[in-house]
C-alpha positions in Angstrom: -30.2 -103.1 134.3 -27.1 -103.5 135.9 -26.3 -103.0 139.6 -24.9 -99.9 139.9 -27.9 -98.1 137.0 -30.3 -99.7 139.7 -28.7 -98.0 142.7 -28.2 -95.1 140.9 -32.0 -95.0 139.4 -33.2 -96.1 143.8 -31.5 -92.4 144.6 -33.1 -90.2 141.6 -36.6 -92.0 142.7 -35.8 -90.9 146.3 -34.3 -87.3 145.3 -37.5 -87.3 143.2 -39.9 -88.5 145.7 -38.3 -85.6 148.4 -38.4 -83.2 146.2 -42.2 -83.4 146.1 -42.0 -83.8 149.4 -40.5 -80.3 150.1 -42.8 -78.8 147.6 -45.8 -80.1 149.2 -44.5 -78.5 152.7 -43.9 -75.4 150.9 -47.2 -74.9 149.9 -48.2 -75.0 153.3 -46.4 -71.8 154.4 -47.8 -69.3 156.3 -50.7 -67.4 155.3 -49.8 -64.0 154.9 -52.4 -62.5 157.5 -53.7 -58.9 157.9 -56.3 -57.5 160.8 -58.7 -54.4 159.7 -60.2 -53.2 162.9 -59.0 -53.6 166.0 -61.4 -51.9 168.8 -63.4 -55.1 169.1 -63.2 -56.8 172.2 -62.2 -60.3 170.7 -59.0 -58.8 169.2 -57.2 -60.9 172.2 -58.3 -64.1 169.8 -55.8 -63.7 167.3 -53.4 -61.0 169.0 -52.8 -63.0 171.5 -53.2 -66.6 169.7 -49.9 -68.7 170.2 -47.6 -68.8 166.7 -48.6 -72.4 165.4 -47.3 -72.0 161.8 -50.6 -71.4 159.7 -50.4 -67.5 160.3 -47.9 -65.0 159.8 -48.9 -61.5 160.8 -48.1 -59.2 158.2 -49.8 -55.7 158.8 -52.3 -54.4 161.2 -55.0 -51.3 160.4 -57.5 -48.7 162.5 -58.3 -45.5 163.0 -57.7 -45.2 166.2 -54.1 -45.2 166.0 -53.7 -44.6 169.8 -55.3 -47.7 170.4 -53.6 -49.3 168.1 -50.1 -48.6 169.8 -51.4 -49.7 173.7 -52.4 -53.0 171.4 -48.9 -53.4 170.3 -47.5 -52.6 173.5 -49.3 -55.6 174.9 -49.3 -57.8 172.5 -45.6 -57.3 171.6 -45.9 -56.7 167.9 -43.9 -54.9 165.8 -44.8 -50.8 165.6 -43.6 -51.6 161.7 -46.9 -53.6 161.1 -49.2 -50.3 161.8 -50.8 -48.7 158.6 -53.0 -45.9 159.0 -54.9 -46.5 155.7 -56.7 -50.1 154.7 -55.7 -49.9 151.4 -52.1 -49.0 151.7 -51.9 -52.1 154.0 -53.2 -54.2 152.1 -51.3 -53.0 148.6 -48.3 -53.1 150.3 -47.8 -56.2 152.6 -50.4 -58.1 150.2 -52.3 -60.7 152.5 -53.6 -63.9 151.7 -56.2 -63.4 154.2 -57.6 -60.3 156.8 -58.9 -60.8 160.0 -61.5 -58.0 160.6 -62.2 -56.6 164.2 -63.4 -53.5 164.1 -67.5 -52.7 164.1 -70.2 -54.8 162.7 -70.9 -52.0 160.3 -67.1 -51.7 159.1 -67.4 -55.5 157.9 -68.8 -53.9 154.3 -65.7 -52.0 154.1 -63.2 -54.2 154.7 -65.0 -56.6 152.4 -65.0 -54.3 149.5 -61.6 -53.8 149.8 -60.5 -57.7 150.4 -62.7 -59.1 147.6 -61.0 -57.3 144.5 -58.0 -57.9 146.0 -58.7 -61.5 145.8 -58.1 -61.5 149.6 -60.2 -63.9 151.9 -61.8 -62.7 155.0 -63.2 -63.7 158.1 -65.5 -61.3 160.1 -66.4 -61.3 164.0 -70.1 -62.3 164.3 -72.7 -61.2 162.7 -71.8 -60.7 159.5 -72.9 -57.3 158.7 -74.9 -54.9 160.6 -78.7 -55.5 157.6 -79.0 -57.1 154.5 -78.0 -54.2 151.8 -74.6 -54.8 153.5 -74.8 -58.3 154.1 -76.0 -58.8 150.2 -73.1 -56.5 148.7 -70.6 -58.5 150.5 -72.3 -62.0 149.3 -71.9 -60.9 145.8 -68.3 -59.0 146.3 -67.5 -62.5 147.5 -69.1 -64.4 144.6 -67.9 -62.5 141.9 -64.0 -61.9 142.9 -64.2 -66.4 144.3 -62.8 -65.4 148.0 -63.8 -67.2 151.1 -66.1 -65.2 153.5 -66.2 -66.6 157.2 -68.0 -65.7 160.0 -66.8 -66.6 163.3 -69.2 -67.3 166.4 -67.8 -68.7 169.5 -69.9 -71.1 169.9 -68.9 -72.6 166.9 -65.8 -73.9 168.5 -67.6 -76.0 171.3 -67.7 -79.3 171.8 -70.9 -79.7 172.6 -72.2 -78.0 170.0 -70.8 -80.2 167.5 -72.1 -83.2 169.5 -75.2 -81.5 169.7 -75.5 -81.3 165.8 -74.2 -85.0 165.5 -76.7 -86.2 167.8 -79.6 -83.9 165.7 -78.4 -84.9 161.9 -76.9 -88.2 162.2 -77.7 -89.9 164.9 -81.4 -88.8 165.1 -81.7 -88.5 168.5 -84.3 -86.1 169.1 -86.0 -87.5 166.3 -87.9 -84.6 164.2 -86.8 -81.7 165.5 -89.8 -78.8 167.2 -88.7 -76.7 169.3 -84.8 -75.1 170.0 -84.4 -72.7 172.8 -81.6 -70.6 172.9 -80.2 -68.6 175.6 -76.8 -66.0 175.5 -75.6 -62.9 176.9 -73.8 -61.4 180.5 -74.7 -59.0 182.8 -74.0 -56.7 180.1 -70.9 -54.8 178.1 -70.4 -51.9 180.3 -71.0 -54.0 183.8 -68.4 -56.5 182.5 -65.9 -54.1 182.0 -65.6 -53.9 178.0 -63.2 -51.2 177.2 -64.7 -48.0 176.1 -63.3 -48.1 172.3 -65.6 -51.1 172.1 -68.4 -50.2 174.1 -68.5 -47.0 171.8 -69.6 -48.8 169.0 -71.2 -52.0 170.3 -73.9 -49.5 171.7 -74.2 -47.7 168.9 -77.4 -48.6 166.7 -76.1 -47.7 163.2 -72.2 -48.9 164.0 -73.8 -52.4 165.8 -76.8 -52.8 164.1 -78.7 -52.8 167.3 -78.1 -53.6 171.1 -78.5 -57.2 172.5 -81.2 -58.4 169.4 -77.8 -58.3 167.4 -75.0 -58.9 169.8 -76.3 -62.3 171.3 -79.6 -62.9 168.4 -77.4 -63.6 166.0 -75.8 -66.3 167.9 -79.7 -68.4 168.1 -80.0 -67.5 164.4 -76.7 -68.9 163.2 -77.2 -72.0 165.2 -81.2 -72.6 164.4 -79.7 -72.0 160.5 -77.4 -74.6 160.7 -79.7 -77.0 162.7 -82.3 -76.7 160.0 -79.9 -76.8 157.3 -80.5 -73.6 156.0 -84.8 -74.0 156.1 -86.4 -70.5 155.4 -88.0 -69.1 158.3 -91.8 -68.5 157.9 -92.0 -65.6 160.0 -90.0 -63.4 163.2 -91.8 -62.3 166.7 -89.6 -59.9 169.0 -90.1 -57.8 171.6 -87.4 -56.0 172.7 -87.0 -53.9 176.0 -84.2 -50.9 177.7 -84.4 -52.1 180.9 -81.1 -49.9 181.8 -81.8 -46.6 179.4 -79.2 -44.6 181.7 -76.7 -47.1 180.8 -77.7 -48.1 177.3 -79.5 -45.0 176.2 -79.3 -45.4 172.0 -80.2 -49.5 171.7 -82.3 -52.4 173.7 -80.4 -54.3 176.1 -83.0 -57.4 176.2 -84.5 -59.1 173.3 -86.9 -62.3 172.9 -87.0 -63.4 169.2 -89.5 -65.9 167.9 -88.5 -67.9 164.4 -91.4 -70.0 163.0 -90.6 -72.5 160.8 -93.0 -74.8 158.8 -92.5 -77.6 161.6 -90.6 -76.0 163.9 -89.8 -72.9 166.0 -87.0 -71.2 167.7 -87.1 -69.1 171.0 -83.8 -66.8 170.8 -83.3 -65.0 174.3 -80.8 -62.1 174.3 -79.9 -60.7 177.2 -76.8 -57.6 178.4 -79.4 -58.5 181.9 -78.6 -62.1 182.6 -77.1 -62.4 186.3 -74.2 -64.7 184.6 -72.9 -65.0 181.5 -74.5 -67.7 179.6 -74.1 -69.7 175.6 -76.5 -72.3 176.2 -79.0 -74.1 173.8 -81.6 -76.4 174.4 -83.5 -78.7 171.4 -86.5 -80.5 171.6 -87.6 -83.5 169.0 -90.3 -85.6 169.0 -88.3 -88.4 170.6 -86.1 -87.1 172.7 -84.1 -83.5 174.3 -80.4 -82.5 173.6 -79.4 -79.6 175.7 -75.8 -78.0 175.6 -75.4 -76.4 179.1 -72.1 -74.7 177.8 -69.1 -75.4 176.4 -68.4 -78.7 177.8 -71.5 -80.1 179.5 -74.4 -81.9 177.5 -77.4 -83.3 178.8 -79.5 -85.3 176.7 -82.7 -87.4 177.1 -84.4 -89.6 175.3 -88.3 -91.3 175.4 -87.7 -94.0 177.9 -85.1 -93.1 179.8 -86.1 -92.5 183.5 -83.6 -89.6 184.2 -81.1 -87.1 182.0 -77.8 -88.1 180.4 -75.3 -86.1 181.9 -71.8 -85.9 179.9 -68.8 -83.4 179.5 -67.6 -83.8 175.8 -64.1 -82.5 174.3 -62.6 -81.9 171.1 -61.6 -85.7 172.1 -65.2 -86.8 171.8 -66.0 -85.3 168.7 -64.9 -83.6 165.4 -64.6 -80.0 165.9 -62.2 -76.8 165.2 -61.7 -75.2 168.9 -59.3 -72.6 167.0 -61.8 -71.0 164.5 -58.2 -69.0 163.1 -56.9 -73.1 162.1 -60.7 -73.4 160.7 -60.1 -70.3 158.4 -56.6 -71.6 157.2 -57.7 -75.1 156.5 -60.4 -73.4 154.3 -58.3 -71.6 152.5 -55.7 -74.5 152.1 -58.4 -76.2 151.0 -58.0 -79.2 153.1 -61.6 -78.8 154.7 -64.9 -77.5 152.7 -67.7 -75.3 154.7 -70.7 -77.0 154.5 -73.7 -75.0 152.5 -75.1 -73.4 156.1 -72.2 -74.8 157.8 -71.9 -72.3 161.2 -69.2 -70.1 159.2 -70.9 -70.3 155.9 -71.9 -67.2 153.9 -75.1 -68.6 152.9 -76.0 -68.9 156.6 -75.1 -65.7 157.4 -76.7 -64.1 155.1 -80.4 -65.2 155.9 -79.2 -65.2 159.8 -78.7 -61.1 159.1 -82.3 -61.2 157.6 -83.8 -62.6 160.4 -82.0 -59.9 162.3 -83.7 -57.3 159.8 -87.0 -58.8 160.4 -86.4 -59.2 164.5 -85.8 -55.0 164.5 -88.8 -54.7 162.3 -91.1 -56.8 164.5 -89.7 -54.8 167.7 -90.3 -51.5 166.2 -93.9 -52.2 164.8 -95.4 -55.1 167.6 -96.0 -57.3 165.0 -94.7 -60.5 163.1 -92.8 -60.3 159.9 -93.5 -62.8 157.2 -90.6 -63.7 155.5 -91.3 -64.9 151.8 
């Protein structure tokens, strides 16, 4: 070949090689985002997430439409992103993904709107408000191959993934017996949730229930992932009204025993605690892992003397602090949610029936086997 062919063949390989190059980046754009429901006190999470190039908001949807405008006044979005109807939204700025923030019991709505669309979804936790809903929306999601996320807070926390690591790979507690978790505040109303929220989240047919499903689906979805996805045996719960004048229509303290074949979980949910509190301790055979909160761990093992005391980052271990960059690597494709993974359908699902079977136990004062 002579000279000049080879320089001339150098530059088609490079054109060649940058033109995949700007392909690849422009399969990367922006997912085309939608949010259905916006009364729910988290909606600062994505409203108010800074632009980092994985989103672009395309439309936003609720009934409340007065709400919806103080939202946008805030949040400095466009008044041209409003829809009053789900469907027209979604039929006419055609998401790649919705973001859904409305009530637990909306969740079946949004996905039977989503899944034929071919539209993937993530939902603030728990997934649906009993398993008729949470079912219908497992198999909307099967048959119509979208991606259904749950998002949990504690999910993003360090500590929680070094929790895990030191429980499945590391085998640090050794086998695993007993996993206390605690979470709550001093409750919705005395921390000052605005009354569009508080009008659902203390409703028992829009919520599901009072603090057995705001803050027991957190121990669920964490004792599910801990175990892998292991069937519970049976569910205990008490629950208690402690304030009826403020919380008239649901409980506002819970205690929810899981029994597993070689293990147990203790889930405390509390709108009582003095503090607000995500903790979560675990107990092994061989040694304790306990995640104060977002950031602290203590751990001990047999032998040592005294506790491990350590504050672990996104540094120290492999975890998504931004569930929103969790949701568009899934969809890009360039991560895949574990089986009972924390945002995994299949967790989700059984962490609503243990919720079913927590509300049961309450109402009757007595365990509920779950076959």
């Amino acid at each position: 070949m002579k000279f000049k062919h080879k320089i001339r063949f150098f530059f088609l390989v490079v054109i060649a090689l940058s033109g995949y190059h700007i392909e690849a980046q422009t399969v990367r754009k922006p997912i085309r985002l939608a949010v259905a429901g916006m009364t729910h006190g988290h909606i600062s999470f994505i409203l108010g997430r800074a632009y980092k190039g994985d989103f672009e908001l395309v439309g936003v949807f609720d009934n409340n439409q007065e709400y919806v405008r103080k939202l946008s006044e805030r949040y400095k979005f466009s008044n041209d992103l409003i829809y009053k109807n789900l469907d027209e939204m979604l039929d006419q700025v055609k998401p790649d993904a919705v973001v859904a923030f409305g009530s637990i019991y909306d969740h079946l709505s949004v996905a039977e709107a989503c899944a034929p669309r071919g539209i993937h979804v993530m939902v603030e936790k728990p997934l649906a408000v009993n398993m008729k809903h949470a079912q219908r929306m497992a198999d909307l999601a099967a048959k119509y191959k979208i991606h259904l996320l749950t998002d949990y807070e504690t999910s993003w926390y360090p500590t929680t993934a070094q929790s895990f690591k030191m429980v499945h790979e590391d085998h640090f507690v050794g086998t695993l017996r007993k996993v206390v978790i605690h979470d709550g505040h001093r409750g919705p109303k005395e921390i000052g949730c605005n009354p569009v929220f508080l009008d659902w989240l203390t409703d028992p047919v829009l919520n599901g229930g009072g603090a057995i499903v705001d803050f027991g689906c957190y121990g669920a979805n964490l004792m599910t992932a801990l175990t892998n996805g292991e069937k519970p045996v049976s569910v205990t719960a008490v629950t208690r009204r402690f304030k009826p004048d403020v919380y008239p229509k649901v409980d506002d303290e819970a205690t929810i025993v899981v029994s597993y074949p070689g293990s147990q979980c203790i889930i405390q949910a509390s709108w009582n605690w003095p503090f607000d509190r995500k903790d979560m301790e675990i107990y092994g055979d061989k040694g304790s892992v306990i995640s104060v909160n977002k950031n602290e761990l203590r751990s001990r093992g047999v032998g040592m003397a005294t506790e491990k005391v350590e504050k672990i980052t996104a540094a120290d271990v492999a975890v998504y602090e931004d569930p929103f960059a969790y949701f568009a690597d899934v969809i890009w494709g360039k991560i895949t949610v574990p089986e009972y993974g924390l945002y995994s359908l299949k967790n989700n699902v059984l962490v609503v029936r243990i919720l079913d079977a927590a509300r049961e136990s309450a109402k009757t004062g007595k365990a509920v086997g779950m076959k």
